[in-house]
C-alpha positions as CSV (number, residue, x, y, z in Angstrom):
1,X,246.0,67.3,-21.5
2,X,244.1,69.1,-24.3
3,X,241.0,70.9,-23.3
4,X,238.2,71.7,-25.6
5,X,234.7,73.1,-24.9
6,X,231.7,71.9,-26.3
7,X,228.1,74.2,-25.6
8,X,224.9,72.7,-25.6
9,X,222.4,75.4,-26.9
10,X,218.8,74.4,-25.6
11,X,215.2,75.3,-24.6
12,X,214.2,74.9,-21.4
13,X,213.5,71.2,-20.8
14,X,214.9,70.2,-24.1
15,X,217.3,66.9,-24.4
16,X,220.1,68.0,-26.7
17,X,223.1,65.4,-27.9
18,X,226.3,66.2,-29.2
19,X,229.2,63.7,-30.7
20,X,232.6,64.1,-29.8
21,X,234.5,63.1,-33.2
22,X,237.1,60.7,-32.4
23,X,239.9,59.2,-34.6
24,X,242.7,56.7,-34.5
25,X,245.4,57.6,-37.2
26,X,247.6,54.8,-35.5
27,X,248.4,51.2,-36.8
28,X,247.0,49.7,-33.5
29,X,243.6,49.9,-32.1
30,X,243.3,52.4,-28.8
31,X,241.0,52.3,-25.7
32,X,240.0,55.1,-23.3
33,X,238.4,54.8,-20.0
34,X,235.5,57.6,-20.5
35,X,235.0,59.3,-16.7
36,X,232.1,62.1,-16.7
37,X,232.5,64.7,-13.6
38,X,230.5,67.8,-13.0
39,X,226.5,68.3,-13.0
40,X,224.0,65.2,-13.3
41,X,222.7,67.1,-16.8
42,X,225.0,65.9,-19.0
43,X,225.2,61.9,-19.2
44,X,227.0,59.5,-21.6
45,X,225.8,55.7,-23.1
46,X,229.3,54.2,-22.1
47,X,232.6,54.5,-19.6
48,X,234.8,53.0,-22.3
49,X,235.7,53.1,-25.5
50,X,237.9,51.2,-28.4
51,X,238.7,53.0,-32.2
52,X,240.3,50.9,-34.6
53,X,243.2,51.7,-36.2
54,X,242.7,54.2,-39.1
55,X,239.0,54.2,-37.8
56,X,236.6,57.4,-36.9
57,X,233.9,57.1,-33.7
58,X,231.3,59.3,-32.8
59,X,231.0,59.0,-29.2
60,X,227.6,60.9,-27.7
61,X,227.0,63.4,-24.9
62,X,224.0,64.0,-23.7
63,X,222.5,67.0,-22.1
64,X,218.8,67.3,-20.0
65,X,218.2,71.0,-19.8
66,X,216.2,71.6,-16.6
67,X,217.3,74.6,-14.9
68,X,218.1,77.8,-17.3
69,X,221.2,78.5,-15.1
70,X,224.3,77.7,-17.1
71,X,225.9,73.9,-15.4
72,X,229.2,72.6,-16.4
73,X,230.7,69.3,-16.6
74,X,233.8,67.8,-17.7
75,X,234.4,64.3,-20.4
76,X,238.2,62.8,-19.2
77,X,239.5,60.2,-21.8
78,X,241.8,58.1,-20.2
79,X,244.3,55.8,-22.0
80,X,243.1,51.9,-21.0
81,X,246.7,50.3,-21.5
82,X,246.7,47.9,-23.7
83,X,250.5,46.3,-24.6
84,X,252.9,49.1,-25.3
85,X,250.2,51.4,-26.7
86,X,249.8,54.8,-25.6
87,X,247.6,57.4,-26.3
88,X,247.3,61.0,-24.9
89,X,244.4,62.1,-22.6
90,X,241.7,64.0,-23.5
91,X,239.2,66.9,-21.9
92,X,236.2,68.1,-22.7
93,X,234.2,70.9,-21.1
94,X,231.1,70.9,-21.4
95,X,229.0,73.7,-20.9
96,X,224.9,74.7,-21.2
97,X,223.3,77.6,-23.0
98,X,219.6,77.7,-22.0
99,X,218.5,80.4,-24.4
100,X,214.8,79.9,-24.3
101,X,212.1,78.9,-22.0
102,X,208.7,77.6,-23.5
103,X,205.6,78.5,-21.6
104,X,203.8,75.3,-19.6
105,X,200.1,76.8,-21.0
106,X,199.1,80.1,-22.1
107,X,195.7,81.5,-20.3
């Protein structure tokens, strides 16, 4: 399986999203079963997804910064067998960059 790793770069508290850029260069529409593993940070809209053929999809990850620690999580695409189609699996690491904490108040 390919891995990739995608950072999330945020202040403290922020709610950063990124889009994983997906394509379909095939004839036939493909479907993934979308699986998120690691911390509760990160969170996606949907566990499944369908590109048309010849077709581009953004599909978003979202990130809740609330700890400046660095967490890590993983995005597993997983071929949904449909017919005779079959596409290879996909990783994505996913990993925070809390560069910057805001002050609550200033006294």
């Amino acid at each position: 399986m390919p891995k990739a790793q995608i950072e999330f770069p945020a202040v403290l508290g922020d709610l950063v999203t990124k889009n994983i850029e997906l394509s379909n260069p095939s004839k036939n529409p493909i479907s993934y079963w979308v699986k998120l593993i690691g911390c509760s940070d990160f969170s996606i809209e949907s566990d499944q997804v369908r590109i048309e053929p010849g077709q581009s999809l953004a599909f978003p990850v979202r990130f809740q910064s609330r700890i400046s620690n660095q967490v890590k999580g993983k995005v597993i695409f997983t071929n949904k067998k449909e017919g005779n189609i079959q596409a290879a699996a996909m990783v994505f690491e996913l990993v925070s960059n809390v560069y910057e904490r805001n002050s609550v108040d200033i006294i």
